[in-house]
C-alpha positions in Angstrom: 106.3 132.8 117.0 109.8 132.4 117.6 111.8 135.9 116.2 114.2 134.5 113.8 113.5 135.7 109.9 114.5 134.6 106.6 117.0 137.1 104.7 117.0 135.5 101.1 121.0 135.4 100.2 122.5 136.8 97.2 121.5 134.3 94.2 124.8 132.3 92.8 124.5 133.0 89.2 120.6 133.6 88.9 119.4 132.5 85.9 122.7 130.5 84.5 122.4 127.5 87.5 119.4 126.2 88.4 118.0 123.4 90.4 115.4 121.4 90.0 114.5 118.9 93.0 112.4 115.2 92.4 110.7 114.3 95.4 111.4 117.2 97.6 108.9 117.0 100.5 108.5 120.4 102.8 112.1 121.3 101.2 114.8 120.3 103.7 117.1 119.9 100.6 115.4 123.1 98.6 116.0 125.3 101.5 119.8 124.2 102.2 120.7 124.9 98.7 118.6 128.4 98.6 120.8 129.3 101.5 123.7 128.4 99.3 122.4 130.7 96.6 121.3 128.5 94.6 118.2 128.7 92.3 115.3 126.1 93.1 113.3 126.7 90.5 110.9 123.9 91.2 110.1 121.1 93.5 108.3 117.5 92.3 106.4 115.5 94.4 103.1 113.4 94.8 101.9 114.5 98.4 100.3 117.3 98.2 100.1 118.2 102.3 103.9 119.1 101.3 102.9 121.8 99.0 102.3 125.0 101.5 105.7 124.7 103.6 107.8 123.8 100.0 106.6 126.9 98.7 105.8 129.5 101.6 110.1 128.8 102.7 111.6 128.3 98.9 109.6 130.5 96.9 109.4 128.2 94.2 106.8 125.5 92.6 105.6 122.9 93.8 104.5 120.6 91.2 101.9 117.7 92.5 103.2 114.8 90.3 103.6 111.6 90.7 106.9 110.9 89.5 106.2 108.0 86.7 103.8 111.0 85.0 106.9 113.6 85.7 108.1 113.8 81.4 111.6 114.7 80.5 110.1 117.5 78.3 108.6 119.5 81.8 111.9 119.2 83.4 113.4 120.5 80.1 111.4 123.4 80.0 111.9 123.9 83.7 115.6 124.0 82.9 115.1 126.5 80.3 118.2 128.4 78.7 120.5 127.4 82.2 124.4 126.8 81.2 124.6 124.4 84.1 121.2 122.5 85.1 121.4 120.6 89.0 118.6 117.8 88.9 118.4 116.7 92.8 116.7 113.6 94.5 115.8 111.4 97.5 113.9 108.8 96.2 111.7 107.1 98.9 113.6 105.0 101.3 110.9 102.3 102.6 112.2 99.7 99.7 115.8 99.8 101.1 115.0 99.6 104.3 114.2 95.5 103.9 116.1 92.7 103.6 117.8 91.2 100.2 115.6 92.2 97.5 118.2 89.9 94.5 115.2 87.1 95.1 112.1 89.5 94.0 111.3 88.8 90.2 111.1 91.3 87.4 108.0 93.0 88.1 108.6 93.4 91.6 111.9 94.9 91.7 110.8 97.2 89.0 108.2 98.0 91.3 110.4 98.2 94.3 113.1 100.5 92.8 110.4 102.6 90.3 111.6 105.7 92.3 115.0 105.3 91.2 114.5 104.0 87.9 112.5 106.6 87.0 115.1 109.3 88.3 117.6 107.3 86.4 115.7 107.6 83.3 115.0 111.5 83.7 119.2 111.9 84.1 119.2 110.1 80.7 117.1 111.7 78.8 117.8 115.4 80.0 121.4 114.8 80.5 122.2 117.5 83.8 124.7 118.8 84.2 125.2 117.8 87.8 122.9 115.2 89.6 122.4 114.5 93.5 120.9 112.1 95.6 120.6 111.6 99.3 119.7 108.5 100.7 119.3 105.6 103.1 123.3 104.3 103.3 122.4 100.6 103.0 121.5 101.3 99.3 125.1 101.3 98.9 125.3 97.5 99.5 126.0 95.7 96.4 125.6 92.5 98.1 121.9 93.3 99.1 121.0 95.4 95.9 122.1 95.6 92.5 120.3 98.7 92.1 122.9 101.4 93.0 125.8 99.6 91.4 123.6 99.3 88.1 122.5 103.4 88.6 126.6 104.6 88.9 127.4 102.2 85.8 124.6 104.6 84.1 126.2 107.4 85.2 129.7 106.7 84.2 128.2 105.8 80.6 126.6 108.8 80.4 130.1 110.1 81.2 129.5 111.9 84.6 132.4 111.8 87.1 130.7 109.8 90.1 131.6 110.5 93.8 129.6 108.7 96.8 129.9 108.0 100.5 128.0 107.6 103.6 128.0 110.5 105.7 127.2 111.2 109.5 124.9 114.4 109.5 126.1 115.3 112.8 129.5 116.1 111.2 127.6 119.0 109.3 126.2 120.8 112.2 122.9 118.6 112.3 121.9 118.2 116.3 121.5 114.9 115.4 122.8 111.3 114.6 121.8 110.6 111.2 123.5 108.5 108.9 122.6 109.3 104.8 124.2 107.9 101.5 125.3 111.2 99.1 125.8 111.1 95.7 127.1 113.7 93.7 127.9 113.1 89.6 129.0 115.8 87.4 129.9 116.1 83.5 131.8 119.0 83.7 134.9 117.3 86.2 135.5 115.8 89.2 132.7 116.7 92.0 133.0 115.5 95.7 131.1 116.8 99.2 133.1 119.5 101.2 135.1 118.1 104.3 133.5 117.6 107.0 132.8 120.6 109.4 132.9 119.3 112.9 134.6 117.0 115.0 133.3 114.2 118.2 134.5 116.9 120.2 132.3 119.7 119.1 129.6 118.3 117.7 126.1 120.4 118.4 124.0 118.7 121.1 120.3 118.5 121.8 120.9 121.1 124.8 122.3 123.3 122.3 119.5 122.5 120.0 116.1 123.0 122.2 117.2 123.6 126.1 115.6 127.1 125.5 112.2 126.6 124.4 109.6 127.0 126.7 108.8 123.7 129.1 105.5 122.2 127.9 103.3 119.2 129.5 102.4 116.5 127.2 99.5 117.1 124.6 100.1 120.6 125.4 100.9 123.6 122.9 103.0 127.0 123.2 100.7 130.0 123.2 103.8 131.9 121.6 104.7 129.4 119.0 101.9 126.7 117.7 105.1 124.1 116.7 105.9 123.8 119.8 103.2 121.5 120.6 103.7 117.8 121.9 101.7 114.1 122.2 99.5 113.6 124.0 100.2 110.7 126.1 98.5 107.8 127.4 98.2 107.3 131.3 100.2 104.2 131.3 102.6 106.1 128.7 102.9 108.9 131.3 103.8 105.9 134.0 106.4 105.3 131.8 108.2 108.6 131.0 108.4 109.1 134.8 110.0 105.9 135.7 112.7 106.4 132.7 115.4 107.9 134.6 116.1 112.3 133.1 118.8 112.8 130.2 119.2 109.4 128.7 117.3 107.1 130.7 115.7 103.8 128.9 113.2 101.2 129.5 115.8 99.2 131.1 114.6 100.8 134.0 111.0 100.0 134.7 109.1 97.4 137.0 107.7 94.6 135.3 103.9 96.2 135.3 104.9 99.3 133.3 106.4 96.2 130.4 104.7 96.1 126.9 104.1 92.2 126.5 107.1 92.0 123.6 109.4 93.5 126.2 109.0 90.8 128.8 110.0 88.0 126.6 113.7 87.2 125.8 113.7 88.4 121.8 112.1 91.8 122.7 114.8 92.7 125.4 117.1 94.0 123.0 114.9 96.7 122.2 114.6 98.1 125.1 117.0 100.7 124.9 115.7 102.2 122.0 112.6 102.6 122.2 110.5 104.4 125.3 114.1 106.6 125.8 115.3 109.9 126.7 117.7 111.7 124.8 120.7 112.9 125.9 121.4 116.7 126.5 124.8 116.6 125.8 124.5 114.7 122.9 123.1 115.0 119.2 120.1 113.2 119.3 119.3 109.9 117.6 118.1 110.5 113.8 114.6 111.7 113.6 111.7 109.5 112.2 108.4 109.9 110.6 106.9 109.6 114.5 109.7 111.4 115.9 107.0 113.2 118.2 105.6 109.4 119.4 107.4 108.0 122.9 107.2 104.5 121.9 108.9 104.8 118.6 112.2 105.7 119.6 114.2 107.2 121.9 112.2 110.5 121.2 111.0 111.3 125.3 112.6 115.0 126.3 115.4 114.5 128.3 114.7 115.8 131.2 110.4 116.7 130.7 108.0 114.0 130.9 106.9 114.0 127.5 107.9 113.1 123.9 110.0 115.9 121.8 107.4 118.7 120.3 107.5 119.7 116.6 109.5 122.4 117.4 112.6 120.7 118.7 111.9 118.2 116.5 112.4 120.8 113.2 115.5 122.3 115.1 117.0 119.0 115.4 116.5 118.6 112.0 118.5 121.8 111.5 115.0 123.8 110.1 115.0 127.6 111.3 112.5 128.7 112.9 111.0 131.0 110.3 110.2 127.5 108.7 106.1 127.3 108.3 105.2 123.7 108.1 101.3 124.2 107.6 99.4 127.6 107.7 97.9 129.5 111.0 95.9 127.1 112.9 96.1 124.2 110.6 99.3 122.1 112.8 98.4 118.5 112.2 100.9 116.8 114.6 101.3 113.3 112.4 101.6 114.9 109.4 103.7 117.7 110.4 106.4 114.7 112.1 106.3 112.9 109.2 107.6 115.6 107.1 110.0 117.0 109.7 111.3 113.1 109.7 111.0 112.3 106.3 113.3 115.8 105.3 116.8 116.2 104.4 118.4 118.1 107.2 118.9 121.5 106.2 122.4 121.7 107.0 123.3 118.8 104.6 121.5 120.1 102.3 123.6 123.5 102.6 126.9 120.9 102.8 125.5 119.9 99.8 125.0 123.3 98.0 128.5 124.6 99.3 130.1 121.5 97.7 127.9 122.1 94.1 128.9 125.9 94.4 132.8 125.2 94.3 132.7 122.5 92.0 130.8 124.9 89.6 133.4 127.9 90.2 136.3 125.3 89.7 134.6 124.3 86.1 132.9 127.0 84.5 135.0 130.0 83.9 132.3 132.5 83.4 131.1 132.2 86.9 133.1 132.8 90.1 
């Protein structure tokens, strides 16, 4: 296994500040503020493969709920006697991720947006202290969905001080491209993300990110390190990969024979580019999906090895160290592990995230500096 270890920090105000964080997956978010400092006291969701990795890296609960049977009196008591209470949140994404949802009636959109609404009821009935959410950017788009715009109005009424903007992960030390809606609201002042941390010109690449793991064929697993395992590809799939020109190369490139059908006629041509591709070495690479470890799903093939990404660089492009267990010894399944490595808040965000709650709680409450 790869020889980096976890050395908890020194809690920020243990006991007085603690966080409690609705659908939290493997921990992405958990584990950025627990580097931070900050007390996760418990993480809520409803899939339960998440459950070893939340707790074995966080060492904290994870509660199996789905979030409609989540009450305001268990986050209450998971609060306890804390001055200043942090409720966190990524509500699934799928729903935002259509088209203009203002036609759907009643029912459905409370359907639809039941993730949020339920999140939004939780903030009024427990009343937080501070409140974050992460999330798809388009959600942001009043002209799609009323949703958001109805959630800050909420907020404001509630009277918490409201700050939100799309942010490029990449510009948070994330070897990655990957562009995510934050939200921070606050009752005791004015709360906004720290500045940015890195500029085009130094931004970390995927070289810098994977180029010194082990090479690996496809379908094939590290003896040393069982996440660094990879796809196995089809033969025509392997065809591909070799005919996609190293470090960047695309589909662009093929004959005719190595085509998918949709690819040959004239609305499928535009996809070309991103899907079947390399990545880059020199660049972050494109943001990570729930089959981030599949060729034909993205531009997910290794830049210069003819094979889709591996689990491994796929956690380290999501910024997860490699102490980070995903499953226990000998129980790796690729799909699922991929699906939580994609589905995760990068862990560098999430620290942006818990810098950003860590000042604006020194700035605010005068007991604790």
């Amino acid at each position: 296994m790869p020889a980096t270890t976890f050395k908890a920090p020194r809690c920020f105000a243990r006991g007085r500040v603690k966080v409690v964080d609705l659908f939290c997956g493997v921990g992405g978010l958990s584990h950025g503020l627990l580097l931070e400092g900050l007390q996760v006291v418990a993480g809520v969701d409803n899939d339960s493969t998440c459950e070893y990795a939340f707790e074995k890296n966080n060492g904290s609960t994870f509660i199996k709920r789905n979030i409609a049977r989540f009450t305001s009196g268990e986050l209450l008591d998971l609060f306890g006697d804390a001055s200043v209470r942090v409720l966190v949140g990524c509500a699934p994404c799928q729903p935002y991720s259509s088209l203009n949802r203002r036609d759907l009636d009643p029912l459905q959109a409370r359907e639809r947006w039941y993730p949020l609404y339920r999140f939004t009821q939780l903030i009024r009935k427990v009343k937080p202290e501070i409140v974050s959410m992460e999330n798809v950017p388009d959600l942001a788009n009043e002209a799609k969905y009323e949703i958001f715009a109805t959630f800050i109005k909420i907020l404001r009424r509630l009277d918490y001080h409201v700050s939100f903007r799309t942010v490029d992960a990449s510009r948070f030390g994330v070897p990655q491209k990957r562009q995510r809606l934050v939200l921070l609201a606050s009752k005791l002042g004015p709360i906004k993300l720290i500045d940015e941390t890195h500029r085009e010109e130094n931004l970390v690449t995927v070289r810098q990110a994977i180029s010194d793991l082990p090479p690996l064929a496809d379908g094939a697993a590290d003896a040393n390190d069982p996440l660094h395992r990879s796809s196995r590809l089809s033969q025509l799939n392997k065809k591909r990969i070799r005919a996609t020109p190293e470090d960047g190369g695309s589909a662009k490139s093929w004959s005719q024979d190595l085509m998918p059908d949709c690819y040959r006629r004239a609305s499928g041509r535009s996809y070309m580019s991103t899907v079947y591709g390399r990545m880059r070495w020199d660049s972050p690479a494109p943001t990570m999906t729930t089959h981030c470890t599949t060729l034909g799903t993205g531009r997910f093939g290794h830049p210069v090895q003819d094979r889709a990404i591996s689990l491994r660089e796929a956690a380290r492009i999501q910024s997860f160290p490699d102490y980070y267990e995903f499953s226990a010894e000998g129980e790796i399944r690729i799909g699922d592990t991929a699906r939580h490595i994609g589905n995760a808040v990068p862990v560098l965000l999430g620290r942006a995230i818990g810098k950003s709650l860590k000042r604006h709680i020194r700035e605010h409450v005068r007991s604790i500096k």
